[in-house]
N, C-alpha and C positions, 0 to 999 in steps of 0.2 A: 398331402399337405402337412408342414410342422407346425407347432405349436407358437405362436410366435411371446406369447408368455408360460415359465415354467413351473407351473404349481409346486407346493413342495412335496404333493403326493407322488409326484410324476419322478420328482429328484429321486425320492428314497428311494428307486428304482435302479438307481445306480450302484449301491450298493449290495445288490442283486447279482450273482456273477452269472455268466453266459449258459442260456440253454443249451448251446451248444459250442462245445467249448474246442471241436474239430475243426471248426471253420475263424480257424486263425490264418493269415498270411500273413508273411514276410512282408516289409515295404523295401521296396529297393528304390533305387533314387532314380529319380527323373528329371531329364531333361526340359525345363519348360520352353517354349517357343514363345514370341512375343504374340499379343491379343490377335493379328490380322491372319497371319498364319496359321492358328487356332483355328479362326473361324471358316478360311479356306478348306483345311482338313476337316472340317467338321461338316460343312455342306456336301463337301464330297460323300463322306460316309450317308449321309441320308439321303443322296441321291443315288450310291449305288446300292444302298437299304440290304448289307450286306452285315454280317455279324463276324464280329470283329473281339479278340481277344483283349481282356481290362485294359493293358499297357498303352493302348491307342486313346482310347476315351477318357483316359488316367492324365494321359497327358495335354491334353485338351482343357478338361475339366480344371489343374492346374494353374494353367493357363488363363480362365476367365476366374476362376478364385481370386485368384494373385494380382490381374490387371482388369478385371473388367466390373459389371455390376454385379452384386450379389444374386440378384434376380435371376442374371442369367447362367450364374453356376449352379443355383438350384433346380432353375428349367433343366440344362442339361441333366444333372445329376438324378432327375425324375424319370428323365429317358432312357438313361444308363442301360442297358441291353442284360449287361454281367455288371455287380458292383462288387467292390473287395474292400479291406480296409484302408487302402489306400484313398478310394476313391471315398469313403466318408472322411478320412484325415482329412483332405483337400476340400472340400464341403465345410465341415466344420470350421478348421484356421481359417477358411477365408472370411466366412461370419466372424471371427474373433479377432481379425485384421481391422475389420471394418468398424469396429466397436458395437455388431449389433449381435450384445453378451445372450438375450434371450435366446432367441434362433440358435446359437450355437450350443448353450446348454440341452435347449429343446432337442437337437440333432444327436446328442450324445447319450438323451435316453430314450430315443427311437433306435437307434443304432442297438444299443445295449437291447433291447426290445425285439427287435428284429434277428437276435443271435449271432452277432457279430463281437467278440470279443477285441476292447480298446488296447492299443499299443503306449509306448512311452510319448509316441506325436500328439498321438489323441489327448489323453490326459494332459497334455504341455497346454493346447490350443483351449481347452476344459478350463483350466486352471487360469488362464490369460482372460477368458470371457469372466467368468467368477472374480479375478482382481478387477479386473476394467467394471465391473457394476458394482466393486465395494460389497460385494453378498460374501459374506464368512463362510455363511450358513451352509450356503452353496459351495463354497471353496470346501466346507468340510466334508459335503457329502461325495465331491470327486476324491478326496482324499481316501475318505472308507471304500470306495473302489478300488483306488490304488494300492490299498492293503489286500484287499482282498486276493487283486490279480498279482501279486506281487512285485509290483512295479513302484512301489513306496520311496524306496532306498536307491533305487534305478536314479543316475547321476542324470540326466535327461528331465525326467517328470519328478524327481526330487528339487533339484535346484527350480525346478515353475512352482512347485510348492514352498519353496521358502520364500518363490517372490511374491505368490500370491496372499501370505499370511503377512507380510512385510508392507503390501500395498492395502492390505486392509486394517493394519495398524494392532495386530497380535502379534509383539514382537515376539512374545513368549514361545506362540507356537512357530513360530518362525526358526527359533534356534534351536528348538526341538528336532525341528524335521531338517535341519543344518546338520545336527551331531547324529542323524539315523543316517545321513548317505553312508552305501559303500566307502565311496572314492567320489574328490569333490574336485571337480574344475573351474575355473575360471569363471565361469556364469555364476556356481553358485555363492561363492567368495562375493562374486558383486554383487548381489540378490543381499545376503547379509548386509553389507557396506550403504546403501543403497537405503534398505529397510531402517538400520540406524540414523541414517543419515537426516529420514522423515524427521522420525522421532527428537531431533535436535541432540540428540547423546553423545557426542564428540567424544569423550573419554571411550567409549565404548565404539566407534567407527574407529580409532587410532589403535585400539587395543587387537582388533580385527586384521586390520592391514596389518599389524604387528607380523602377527599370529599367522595371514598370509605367505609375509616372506619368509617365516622360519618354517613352514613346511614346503616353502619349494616350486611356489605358486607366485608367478613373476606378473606384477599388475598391468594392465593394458589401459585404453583411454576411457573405457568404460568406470575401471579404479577410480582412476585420478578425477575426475567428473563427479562421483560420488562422496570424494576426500575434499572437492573443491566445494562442493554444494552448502557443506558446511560453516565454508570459512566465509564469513560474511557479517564482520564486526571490526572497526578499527582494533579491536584488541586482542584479534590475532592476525594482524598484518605480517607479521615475525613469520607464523605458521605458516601463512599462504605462501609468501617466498621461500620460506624450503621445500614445501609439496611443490612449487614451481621447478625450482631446482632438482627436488628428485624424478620427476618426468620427465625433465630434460636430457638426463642420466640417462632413462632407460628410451633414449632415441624414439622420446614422441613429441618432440619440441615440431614438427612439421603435421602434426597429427589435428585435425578441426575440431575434432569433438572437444579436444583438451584444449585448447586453444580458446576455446568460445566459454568453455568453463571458467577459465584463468578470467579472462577478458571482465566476464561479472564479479569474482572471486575479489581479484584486485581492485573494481569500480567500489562495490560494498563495504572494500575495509579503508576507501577513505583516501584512497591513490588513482586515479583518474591518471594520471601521465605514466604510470607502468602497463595500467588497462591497455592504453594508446601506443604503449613501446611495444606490447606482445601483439600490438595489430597490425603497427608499423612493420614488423618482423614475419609476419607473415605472407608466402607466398603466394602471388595473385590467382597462382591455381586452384589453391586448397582456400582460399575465401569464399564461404557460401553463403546462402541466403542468412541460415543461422549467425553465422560470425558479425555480417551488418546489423542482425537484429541485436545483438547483444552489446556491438557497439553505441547503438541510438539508445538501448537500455539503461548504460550508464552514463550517456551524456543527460539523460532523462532525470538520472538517479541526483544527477550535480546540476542540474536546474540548468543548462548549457543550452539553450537553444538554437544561438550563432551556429557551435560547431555540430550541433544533431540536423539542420537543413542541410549544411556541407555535404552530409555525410549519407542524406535520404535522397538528395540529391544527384548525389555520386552514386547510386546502387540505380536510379533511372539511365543513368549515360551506359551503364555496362547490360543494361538489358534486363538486372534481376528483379522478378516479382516482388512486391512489394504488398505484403498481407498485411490480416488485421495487425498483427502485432507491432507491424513497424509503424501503421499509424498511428497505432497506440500511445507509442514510444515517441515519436516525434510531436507528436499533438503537448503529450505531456513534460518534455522538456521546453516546451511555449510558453509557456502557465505561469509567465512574467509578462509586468505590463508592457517591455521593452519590446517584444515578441507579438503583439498583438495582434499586428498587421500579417509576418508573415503565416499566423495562428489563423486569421480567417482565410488567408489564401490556399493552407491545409484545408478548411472547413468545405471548401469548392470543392476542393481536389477529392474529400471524402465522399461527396455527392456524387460525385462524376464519375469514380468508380465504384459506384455503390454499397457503399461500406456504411450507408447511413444508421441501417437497423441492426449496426452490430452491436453488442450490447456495450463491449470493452472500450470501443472508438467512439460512440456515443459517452461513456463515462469521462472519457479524456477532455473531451469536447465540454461538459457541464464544468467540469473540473477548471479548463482552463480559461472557462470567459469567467469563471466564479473569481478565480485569483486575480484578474485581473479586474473587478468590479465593475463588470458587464452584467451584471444581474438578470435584465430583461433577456439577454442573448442564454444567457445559462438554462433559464426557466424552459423557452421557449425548445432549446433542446432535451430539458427532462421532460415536456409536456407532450412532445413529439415523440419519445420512444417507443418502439415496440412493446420490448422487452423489459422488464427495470429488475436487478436484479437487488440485492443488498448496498451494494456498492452504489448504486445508483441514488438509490434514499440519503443514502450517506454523504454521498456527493453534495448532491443538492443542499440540505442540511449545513453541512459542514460551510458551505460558501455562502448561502445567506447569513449566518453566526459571523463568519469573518468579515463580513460585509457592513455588522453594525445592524442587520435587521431580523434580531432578536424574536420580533414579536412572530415574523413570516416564518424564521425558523420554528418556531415552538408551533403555529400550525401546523407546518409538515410534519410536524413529529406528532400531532397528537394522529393525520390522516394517517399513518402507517398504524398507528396505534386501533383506531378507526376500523381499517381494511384488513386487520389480524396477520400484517406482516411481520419478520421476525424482529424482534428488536436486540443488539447487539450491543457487547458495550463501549461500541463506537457513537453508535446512535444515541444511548446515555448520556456520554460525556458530553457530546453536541448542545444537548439538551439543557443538559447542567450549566454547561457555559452562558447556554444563551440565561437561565433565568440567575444565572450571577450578574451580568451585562446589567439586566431589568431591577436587580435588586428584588425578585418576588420569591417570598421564604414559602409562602403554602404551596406555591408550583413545585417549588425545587423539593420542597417535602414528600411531596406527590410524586415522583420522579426517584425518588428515594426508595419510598416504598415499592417501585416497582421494581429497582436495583436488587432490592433484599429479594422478593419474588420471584424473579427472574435468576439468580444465585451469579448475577455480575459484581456486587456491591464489593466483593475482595479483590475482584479487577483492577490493574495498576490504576487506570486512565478513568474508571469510575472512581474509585477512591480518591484519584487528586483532583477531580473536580467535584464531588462532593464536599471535599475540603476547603476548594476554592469558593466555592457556593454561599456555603454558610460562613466564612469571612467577609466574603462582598457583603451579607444580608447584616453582619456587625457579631454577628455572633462566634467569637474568635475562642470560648471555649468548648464549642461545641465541635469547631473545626479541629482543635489540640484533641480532641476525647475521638475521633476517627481517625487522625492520624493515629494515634496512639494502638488500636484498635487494628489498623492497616498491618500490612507484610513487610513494608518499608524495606524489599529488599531491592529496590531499583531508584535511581534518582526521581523520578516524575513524584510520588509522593512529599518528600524532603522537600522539592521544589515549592511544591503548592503551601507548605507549611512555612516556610523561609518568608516567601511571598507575603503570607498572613500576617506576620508579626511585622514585617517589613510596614507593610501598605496602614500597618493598624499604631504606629509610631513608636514598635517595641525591636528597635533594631538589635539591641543587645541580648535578646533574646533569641533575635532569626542567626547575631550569627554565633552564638552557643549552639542550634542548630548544625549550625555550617559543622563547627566541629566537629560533632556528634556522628555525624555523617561521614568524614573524613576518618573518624576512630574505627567505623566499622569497615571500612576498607571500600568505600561504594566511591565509584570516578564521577567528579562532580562534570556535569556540560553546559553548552553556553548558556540554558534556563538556567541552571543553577547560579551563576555569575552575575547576568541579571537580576536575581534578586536579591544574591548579597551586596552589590555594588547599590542596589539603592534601599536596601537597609541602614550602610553606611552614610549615603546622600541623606536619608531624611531623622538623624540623627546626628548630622555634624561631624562623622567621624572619615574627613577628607584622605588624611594623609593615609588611613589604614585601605580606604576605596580605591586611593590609588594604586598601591601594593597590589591588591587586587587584579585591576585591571592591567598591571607589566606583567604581573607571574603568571597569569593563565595559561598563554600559551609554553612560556616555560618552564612551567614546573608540573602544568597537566595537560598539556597537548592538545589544548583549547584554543584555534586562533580565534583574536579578537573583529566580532562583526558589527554593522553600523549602528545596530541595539547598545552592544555594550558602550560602544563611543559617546553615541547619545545620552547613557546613563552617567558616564565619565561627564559630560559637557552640565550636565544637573547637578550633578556631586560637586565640582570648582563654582558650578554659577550661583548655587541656595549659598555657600560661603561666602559669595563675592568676591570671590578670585577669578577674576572673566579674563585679564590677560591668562592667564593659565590654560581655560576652557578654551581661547580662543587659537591658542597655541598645540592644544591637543585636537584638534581640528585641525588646522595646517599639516602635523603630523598624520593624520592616518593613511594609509596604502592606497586609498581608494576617493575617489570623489566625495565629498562627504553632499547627504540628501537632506530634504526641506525637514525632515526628522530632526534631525542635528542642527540646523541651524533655527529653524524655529525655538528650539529648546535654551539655545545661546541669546538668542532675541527676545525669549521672555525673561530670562536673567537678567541682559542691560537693562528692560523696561523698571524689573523690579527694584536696582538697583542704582538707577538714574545714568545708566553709562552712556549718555546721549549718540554722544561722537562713533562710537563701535553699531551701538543700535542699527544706525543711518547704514551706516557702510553695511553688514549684517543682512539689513531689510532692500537693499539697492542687489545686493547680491542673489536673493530670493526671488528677486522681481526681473531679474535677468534671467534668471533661468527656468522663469513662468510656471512658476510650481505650481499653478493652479490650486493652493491651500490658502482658504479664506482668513486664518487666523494671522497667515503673514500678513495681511494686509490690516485687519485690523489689529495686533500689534504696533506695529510703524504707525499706523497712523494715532495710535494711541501716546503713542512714543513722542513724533510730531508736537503734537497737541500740549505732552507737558510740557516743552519748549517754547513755545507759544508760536513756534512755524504754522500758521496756519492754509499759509498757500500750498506750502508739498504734502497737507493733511487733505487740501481740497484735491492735488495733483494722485495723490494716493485711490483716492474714491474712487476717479475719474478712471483712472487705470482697472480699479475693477471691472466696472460698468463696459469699458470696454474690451476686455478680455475676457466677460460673460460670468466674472467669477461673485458669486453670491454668501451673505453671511447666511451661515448657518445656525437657526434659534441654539441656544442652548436650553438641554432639558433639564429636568428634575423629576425624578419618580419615588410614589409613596405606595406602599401597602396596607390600606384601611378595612376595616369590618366586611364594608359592602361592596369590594374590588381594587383594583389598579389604577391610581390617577396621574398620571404626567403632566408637568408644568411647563410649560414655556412662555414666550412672547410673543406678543402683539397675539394671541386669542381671546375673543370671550364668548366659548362655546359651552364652559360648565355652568349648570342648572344649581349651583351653591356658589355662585361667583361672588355676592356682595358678601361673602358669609369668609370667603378666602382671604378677602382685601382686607376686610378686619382683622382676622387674624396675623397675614400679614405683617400689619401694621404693627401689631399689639408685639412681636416677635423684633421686628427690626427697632421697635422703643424701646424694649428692652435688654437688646445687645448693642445699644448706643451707635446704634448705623442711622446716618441721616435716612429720610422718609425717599420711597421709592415713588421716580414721577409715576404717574397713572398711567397705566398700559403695561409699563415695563415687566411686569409680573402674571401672566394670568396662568389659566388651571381648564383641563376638559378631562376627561372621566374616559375611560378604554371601555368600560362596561356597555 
């Protein structure tokens, strides 16, 4: 029996060399047969119970490694009559095929134990279990064998040693044991490329491939995959189209591996129709499963969901299996409300192939009723997982925060907190968000202090919403004293600080900011745009917002989305230039949504532009936007007109298309908890005590007296 876990007493044994150091063989190469003629020869032999020379049982043994269960290569290989080192190479690789890294270690210090001295195979298939379990430790101790046998520098179990130091993220020793080969080929050139490539070092993968072709070593698709893997940022689109171009060159434009590279390479940097040109140009032989998944990957990447069912669709008519990954992919390009429908029809389709309790197609699934504010449906799939892994918290999390419910988010976060899961500074920021939404500074201080403990708080995405946090809470110097304090070397901080002075009425500030940001060479994005544009809006400064909003896309390669339009539509209507606003609406590319035109209908309200209002509000009610505030606008609108029959006709329309107002709240942070205010309740235990003050507040901000009810208060505590 082996060991099925490998103590590290047991490893140091490796670096032990052979008691007997006679019983080395040659491996010569073998022929494998497929699993059924295996097993026919293999019946035969034990029926004629007949002793038979390694090569036979070598080749069998092979055979089930390579194709069959593990189980049953190690039965045979207990049977073994004669075993050589062949017949442990093939024992071992096939436990390191299979990823079950212990058993294969455990076999390599039986084997060494047993007095069989390891070949370059051995140690390869050693080294492959050791990266596949991420154990260094273990990587090091096949290594001190490797030295020992002399097989270090050996171009074979050299190059598995650079990729196993590469895969466990010591690039150091990694180029170590790169500059000790004799003589380097092709594997381990990639093994380098590959290892960098982890590490995000681009200067240092390009300097390789350099370095590659001036000794003489011509790259293959395995290269180009590892040179692609990198390129995944609009801002080097430039790069990925000559790495396209030079593997064109070297006659592997027909090649899938490179092909399926390219295909994500060019999705990531922001070009979707070159992804689709290198798909289109692919020949229907060399399309595999891989090539579809990478296609639905980047329709996924571009929120496309139209054309990712086309396309999942298309891989059913031609017969190809259809794994987790591709629901993955296709679930997640749903993940719009447009999409919803055929997003549950996925959801069937998941069941029915039972893909429910996978953890990645289940993340998709929370992920995509969450975007689309299906709440109950989200829950009900994180509540139902098996499995929940990180991502899965986060999901969840993340889609009740965007959903507006704050308070359910900040429970899940304290039950992970709870059940000593890990907290990340994804899960932070979530966190953070929500108790900026809530306005509660002792939450978010609390949540702070666990940022500093947990050593995330210099985090981009903790840092900007830390920033954000304590702005919402009003405290805008404490938000300037951490940004200050932050790495500011990415837009997401800048953003949240632009935001603050924006949202706190210090435009001239956020965009000295903007500046600021632009001097240090940092590419502003569409958050960033967003909140200079309404820095500009709530400071009067129209004609500079609009400047704004034309140069983005050309002068930073920012197209403008229905966010910034909207912001655009706020900037001309706080001035009362609503022909303008209304005229920048007609302009944009795209449909414009109850975003945008609500934003225009609270402008006419504000500033009596009756006539526009009407037509505005008649256009939102066509298009059943199901948003309560259309309707109570217009009818507000209505009202100051003194129309009061298309005020009663507006109501009516609610009521019958089921759409309901929504109280508006108000939240305060007191001594003794959290209290939120709305209307039409009288649930709080200090209610006559609120009404007076109330009252006392609105005398003396010379606001007429609030009818009774319109105000009350209940207590979260």
């Amino acid at each position: 029996m082996i060991h099925r876990q490998t103590p590290k007493s047991s490893l140091r044994c490796l670096c032990q060399t052979s008691p007997n150091p006679s019983r080395r063989f040659t491996v010569g190469t073998i022929r494998t047969p497929d699993l059924d003629s295996a097993k026919i020869t293999h019946s035969r032999l034990i029926k004629s119970n007949s002793s038979i020379d390694p090569y036979t049982w070598n080749t069998i043994l092979t055979a089930y490694s390579r194709h069959g269960p593990t189980w049953d290569a190690l039965q045979l290989f207990e049977e073994m009559p004669v075993r050589d080192t062949v017949s442990w190479n093939a024992t071992i690789a096939g436990h390191a095929s299979r990823g079950d890294n212990a058993s294969a270690l455990a076999l390599l210090v039986r084997m060494v134990r047993t007095g069989f001295a390891p070949d370059q195979h051995t140690l390869g298939s050693a080294l492959k279990a050791a990266a596949g379990a991420g154990r260094v430790v273990h990587g090091r101790q096949v290594h001190a064998l490797a030295l020992k046998t002399g097989l270090a520098h050996a171009v074979f179990s050299g190059s598995a040693l650079v990729d196993m130091y590469a895969k466990c993220g010591s690039i150091g020793d990694s180029a170590s044991a790169f500059e000790a080969l004799r003589a380097r080929n092709r594997v381990s050139w990639n093994a380098m490329i590959a290892g960098h490539a982890r590490s995000g070092d681009r200067a240092a993968v390009f300097r390789i491939f350099d370095r590659m072709g001036r000794e003489g070593i011509g790259p293959d698709e395995a290269t180009f995959a590892g040179l692609l893997a990198l390129l995944d940022d609009p801002a080097v689109y430039k790069l990925t189209t000559q790495v396209h171009a030079k593997f064109v060159k070297h006659g592997l434009a027909s090649d899938a591996t490179a092909c399926n590279a390219t295909i994500a390479s060019y999705s990531e940097c922001g070009s979707i129709d070159d992804s689709m040109k290198v798909f289109a140009e692919m020949d229907d032989g060399i399309r595999d499963r891989v090539t579809y998944n990478s296609v639905l990957a980047a329709y996924a990447y571009h929120c496309d969901g139209d054309r990712a069912i086309e396309v999942f669709v298309g891989m059913r008519k031609l017969g190809l299996e259809q794994d987790a990954y591709a629901y993955t992919s296709v679930i997640s390009a749903c993940a719009q409300m447009e999409q919803l429908k055929q997003g549950r029809s996925l959801h069937g389709l998941v069941i029915k192939r039972g893909f429910e309790n996978t953890t990645t197609v289940s993340n998709a699934l929370v992920t995509m009723y969450a975007k689309s504010d299906i709440v109950n449906d989200a829950m009900t799939c994180f509540e139902r997982m098996v499995s929940k892994d990180s991502y899965s918290w986060n999901a969840i999390l993340t889609g009740l925060s965007q959903c507006g419910l704050s308070e359910a988010a900040l429970r899940i976060f304290s039950q992970m907190r709870a059940a000593g899961l890990e907290i990340d500074p994804y899960s932070l920021s979530t966190a953070l968000r929500s108790c900026s939404d809530l306005a509660v500074l002792r939450s978010g201080r609390q949540i702070h202090a666990l940022a500093v403990l947990t050593g995330f708080r210099d985090s981009d995405y903790v840092s900007s919403s830390l920033i954000f946090m304590y702005s919402k809470c009003g405290l805008i110097d404490d938000a300037k004293a951490l940004f200050d304090e932050s790495r500011k070397v990415s837009p997401v901080a800048w953003n949240s600080i632009i935001f603050a002075y924006a949202q706190h009425g210090q435009g001239h500030a956020a965009l000295e900011l903007f500046a600021r940001m632009r001097e240090r060479g940092l590419r502003p994005n569409h958050v960033t745009f967003i909140a200079v544009i309404t820095a500009c809006s709530h400071i009067g400064l129209v004609n500079e917002g609009s400047r704004y909003l034309e140069s983005m896309e050309r002068d930073y390669g920012v197209p403008a989305r229905m966010e910034h339009y909207a912001c655009g539509v706020d900037l001309y209507g706080r001035a009362g230039r609503l022909e303008e606003a209304e005229a920048l609406i007609e302009s944009m590319p795209f449909e414009a949504d109850a975003m945008v035109l609500v934003t225009l209908l609270g402008a006419c309200r504000m500033h009596g532009e009756i006539e526009m209002a009407m037509r505005v509000g008649q256009r939102m009610m066509e298009m059943d936007a199901g948003e309560h505030a259309t309707y109570v606008l217009l009818g507000e609108v209505y009202a100051q007109c003194g129309r009061w029959g298309e005020r009663k006709a507006v109501r009516r329309a609610m009521r019958e298309r089921g759409v309901a107002k929504v109280p508006g709240w108000s939240w305060f942070e007191a001594h003794e908890g959290v209290h939120a205010f709305n209307a039409e309740d009288r649930s709080h235990p200090r209610m006559a005590e609120v009404y007076r003050m109330a009252a006392e507040l609105t005398a003396e901000a010379g606001v007429p007296d609030c009818v009774d009810g319109d105000v009350e208060v209940y207590s979260l505590d």
